[in-house]
C-alpha positions in Angstrom: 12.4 63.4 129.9 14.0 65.1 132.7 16.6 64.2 135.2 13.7 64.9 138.3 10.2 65.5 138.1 10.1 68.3 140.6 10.2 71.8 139.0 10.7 75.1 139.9 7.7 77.0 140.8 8.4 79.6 138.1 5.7 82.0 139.4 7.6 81.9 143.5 10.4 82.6 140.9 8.6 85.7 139.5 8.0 87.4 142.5 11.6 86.2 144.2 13.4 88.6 141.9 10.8 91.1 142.1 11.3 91.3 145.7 14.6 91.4 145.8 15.1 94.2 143.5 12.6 96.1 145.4 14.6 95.1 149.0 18.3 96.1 146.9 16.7 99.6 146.2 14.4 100.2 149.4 17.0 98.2 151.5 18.3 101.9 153.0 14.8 103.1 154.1 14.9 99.8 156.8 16.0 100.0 160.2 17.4 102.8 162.0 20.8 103.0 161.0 20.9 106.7 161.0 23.1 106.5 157.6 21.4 108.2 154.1 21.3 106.5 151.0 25.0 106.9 149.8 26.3 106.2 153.4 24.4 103.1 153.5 25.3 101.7 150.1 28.4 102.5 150.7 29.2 101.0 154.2 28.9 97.3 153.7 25.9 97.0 155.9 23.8 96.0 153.6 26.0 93.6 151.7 27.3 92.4 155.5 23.5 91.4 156.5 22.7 89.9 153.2 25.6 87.7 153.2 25.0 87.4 157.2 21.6 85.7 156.2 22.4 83.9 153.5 25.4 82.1 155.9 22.8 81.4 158.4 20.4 79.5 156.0 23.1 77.4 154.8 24.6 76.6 157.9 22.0 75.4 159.1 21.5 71.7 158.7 19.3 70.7 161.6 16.0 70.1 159.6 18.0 68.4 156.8 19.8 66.4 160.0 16.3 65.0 161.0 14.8 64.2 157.8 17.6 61.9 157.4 17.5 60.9 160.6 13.9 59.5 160.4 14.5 57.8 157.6 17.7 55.8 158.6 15.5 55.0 161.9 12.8 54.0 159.5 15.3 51.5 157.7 16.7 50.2 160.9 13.3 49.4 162.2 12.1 47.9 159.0 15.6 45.5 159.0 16.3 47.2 155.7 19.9 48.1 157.7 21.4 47.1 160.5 22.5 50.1 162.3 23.8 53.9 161.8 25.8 56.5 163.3 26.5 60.2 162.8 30.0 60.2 161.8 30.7 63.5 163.7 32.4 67.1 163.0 35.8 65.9 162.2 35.0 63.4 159.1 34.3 64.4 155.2 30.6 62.2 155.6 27.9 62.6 157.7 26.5 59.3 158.2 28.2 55.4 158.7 25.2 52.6 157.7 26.0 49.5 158.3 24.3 47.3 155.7 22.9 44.0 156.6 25.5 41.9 154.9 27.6 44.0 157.3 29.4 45.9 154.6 29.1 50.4 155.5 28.1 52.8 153.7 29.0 56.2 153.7 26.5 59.0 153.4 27.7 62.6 152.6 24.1 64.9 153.3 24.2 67.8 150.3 22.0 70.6 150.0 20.7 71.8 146.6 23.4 70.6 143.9 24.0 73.6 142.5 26.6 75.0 145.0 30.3 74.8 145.7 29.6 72.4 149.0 28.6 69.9 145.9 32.3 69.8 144.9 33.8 68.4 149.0 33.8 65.3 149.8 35.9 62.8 150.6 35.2 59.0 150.2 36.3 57.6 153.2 38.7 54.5 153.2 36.6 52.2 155.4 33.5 52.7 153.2 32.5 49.6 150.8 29.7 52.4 149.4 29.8 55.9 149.2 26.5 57.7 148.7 25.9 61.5 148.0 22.3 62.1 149.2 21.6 66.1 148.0 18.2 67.4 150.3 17.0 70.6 148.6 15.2 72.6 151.2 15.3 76.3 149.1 12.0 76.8 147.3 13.3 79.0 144.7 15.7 77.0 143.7 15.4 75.2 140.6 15.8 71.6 141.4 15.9 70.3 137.4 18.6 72.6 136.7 20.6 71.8 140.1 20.6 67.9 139.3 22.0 68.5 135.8 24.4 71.4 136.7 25.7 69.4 139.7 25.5 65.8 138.0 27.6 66.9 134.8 29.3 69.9 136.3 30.4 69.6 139.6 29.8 65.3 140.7 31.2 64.1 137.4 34.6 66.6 137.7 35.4 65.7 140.9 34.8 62.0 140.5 37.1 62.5 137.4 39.9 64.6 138.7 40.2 63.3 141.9 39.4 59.5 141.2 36.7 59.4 143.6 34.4 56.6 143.2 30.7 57.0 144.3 28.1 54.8 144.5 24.8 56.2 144.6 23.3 59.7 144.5 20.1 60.3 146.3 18.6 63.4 145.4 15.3 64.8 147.9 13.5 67.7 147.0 12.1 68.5 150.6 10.0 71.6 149.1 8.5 69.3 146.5 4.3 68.6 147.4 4.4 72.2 149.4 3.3 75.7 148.4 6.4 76.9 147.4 6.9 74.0 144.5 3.5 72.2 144.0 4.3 68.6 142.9 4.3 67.7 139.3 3.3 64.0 139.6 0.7 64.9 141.5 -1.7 67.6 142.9 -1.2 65.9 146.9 1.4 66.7 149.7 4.9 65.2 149.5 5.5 61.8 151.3 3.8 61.7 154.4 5.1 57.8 155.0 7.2 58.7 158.3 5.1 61.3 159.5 7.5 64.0 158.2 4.8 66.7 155.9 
C-alpha cells in the first residue's frame, strides 16, 4: 500500500525530460539575443531565465490561496468551524481556524513536499493545533515519492530537532483527476464538491 493513491503520470514524465533536454541544447537558437552558442551558454542568460521561471511558479500562491480559501468558506458555512482568517505576511502560518469548541488551529499551506519550503515552519504559540496542509499543483511532480520523502525526510527531522509538535498533515494533490495525472481510484475528474474542477 502506498502513502497516496495519486501517481505520477510517468508518460507527462517521459516527455518532461525529453523536452527539456531538447530546450537545454536548442535553448540558444530562441530569442534574439544576438549572442552565439558559447556566448550564450556562457552568459548566465539562460540559467538567469530558467531560474527566473522557476521563482515565478513557486512564488506564486494565488490559486493554492483560493482552493483553500473555498474550502475554509465551505466549512464555515457548513458549521464544521466557526470562523477563519488569513494570518498575514508577517506570521510562520497562513491560516487561524477557529474551531467550534473555540480552540484555533493553525494552518501552514505547503506546496509539493518534496522541497526545502517543507522544512519552515513555525508552530505558533497561541495555536491548540497545528496543521501542515501540502497542495501539490506541479503535474510532473511525483506526488508518492513527495509524501514519503517529505514525511520521513524533511516533517519528521524538523519535528525531531526542533521539538515541533504538529497535529495533522493534509496532503491535496490539485493535479490529481486532470490530464496531467489521470486519477488512479478512478477514471472521473477530481472533486468537483465546491465547484473548484
Amino acid at each position: 500500500m502506498t502513502i497516496i493513491p495519486c501517481e505520477q503520470n510517468a508518460k507527462l514524465r517521459e516527455q518532461i525530460e525529453s523536452f527539456a533536454e531538447t530546450l537545454k541544447t536548442e535553448a540558444h537558437r530562441l530569442g534574439d539575443h544576438g549572442l552565439d552558442e558559447a556566448e550564450f551558454y556562457n552568459s548566465g542568460l539562460f540559467r538567469g531565465a530558467v531560474e527566473r521561471i522557476r521563482g515565478q511558479f513557486s512564488a506564486t500562491m494565488r490559486e493554492k490561496r483560493q482552493f483553500v480559501s473555498h474550502i475554509l468558506n465551505f466549512m464555515t458555512d457548513g458549521g464544521y468551524i466557526s470562523d477563519w482568517a488569513s494570518a498575514g505576511e508577517n506570521n510562520r502560518h497562513d491560516y487561524s481556524v477557529r474551531l467550534n469548541s473555540g480552540k484555533i488551529a493553525a494552518i501552514e499551506l505547503k506546496g509539493c513536499l518534496d522541497g526545502n519550503n517543507t522544512n519552515i515552519f513555525e508552530r505558533p504559540p497561541h495555536a491548540n493545533e497545528f496543521v501542515l496542509w501540502s497542495v501539490c499543483t506541479n503535474p510532473g511532480a511525483d506526488p508518492r515519492h513527495n509524501a514519503w520523502s517529505g514525511i520521513h525526510t524533511r516533517l519528521s527531522a524538523e519535528i525531531i530537532s526542533r521539538s515541533q509538535r504538529v497535529d495533522g498533515l493534509i496532503i491535496w494533490d490539485m493535479v490529481c483527476g486532470t490530464i496531467g495525472r489521470p486519477c488512479p481510484r478512478c477514471l472521473v475528474p477530481a472533486f468537483d464538491g465546491l465547484g473548484l474542477g
